[in-house]
C-alpha positions as CSV (number, residue, x, y, z in Angstrom):
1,X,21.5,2.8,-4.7
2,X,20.8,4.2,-8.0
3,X,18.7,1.2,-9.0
4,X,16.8,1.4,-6.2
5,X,15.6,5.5,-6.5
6,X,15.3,4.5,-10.3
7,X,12.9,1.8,-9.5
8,X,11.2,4.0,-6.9
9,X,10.9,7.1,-9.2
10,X,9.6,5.2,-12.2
11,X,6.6,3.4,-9.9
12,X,5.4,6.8,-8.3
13,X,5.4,7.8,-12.1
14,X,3.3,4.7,-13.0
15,X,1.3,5.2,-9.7
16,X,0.5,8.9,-10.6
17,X,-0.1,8.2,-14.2
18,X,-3.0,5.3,-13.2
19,X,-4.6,8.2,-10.4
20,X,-4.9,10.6,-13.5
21,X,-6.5,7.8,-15.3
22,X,-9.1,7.6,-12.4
23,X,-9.5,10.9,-12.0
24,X,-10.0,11.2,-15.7
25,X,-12.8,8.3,-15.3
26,X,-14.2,10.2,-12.7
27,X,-14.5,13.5,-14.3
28,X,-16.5,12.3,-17.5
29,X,-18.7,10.2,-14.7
30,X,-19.4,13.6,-13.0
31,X,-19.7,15.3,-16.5
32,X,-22.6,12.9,-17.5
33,X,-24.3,13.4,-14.3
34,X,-24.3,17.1,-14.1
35,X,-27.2,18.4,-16.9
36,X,-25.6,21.7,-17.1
37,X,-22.3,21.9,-19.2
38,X,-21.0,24.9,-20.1
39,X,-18.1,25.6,-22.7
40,X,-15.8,27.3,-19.7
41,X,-16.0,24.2,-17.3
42,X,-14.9,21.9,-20.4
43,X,-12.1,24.3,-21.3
44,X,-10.7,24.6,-17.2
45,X,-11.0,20.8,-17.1
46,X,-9.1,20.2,-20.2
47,X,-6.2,22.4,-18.9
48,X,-6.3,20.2,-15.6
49,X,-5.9,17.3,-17.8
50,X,-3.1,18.6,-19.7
51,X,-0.8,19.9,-16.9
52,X,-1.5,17.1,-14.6
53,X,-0.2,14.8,-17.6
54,X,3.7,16.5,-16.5
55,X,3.6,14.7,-13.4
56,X,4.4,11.0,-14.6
57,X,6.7,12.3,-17.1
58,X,8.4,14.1,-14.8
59,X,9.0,10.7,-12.9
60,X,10.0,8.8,-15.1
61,X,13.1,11.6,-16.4
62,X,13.8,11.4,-12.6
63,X,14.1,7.6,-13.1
64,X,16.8,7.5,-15.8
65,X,18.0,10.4,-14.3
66,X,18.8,8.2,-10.9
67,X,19.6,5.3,-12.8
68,X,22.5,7.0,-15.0
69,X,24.1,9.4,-12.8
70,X,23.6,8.2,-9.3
71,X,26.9,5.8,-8.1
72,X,26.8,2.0,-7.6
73,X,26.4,0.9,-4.5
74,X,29.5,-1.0,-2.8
């Protein structure tokens, strides 16, 4: 049991860490096609980046979490 939410928990936090990465790519792709670039929309999008980086951790504490204190399956 605990193996298996362990397992579980640390792909979602691989899964979300690769759809930040393409969110990332995205961003600089629409970045280079906009001609207007204020200092404001660089500073909001650098927040995004930065809290949206708490997700994956998040999931993979959750994954040692389940692993360590969840009980053996019979």
């Amino acid at each position: 049991m605990r193996i298996k939410y362990s397992v579980i928990s640390l792909l979602l936090g691989l899964f979300s860490f690769f759809l930040l990465q393409v969110f990332d790519r995205l961003k600089d792709v629409m970045l280079i096609a906009s001609t207007v670039d204020t200092d404001e929309s660089t500073i909001d999008q650098s927040l995004l980046t930065s809290n949206l980086v708490i997700i994956p951790i998040i999931f993979l504490i959750l994954s040692v979490f389940f692993y360590y204190y969840l009980p053996e399956e019979k």
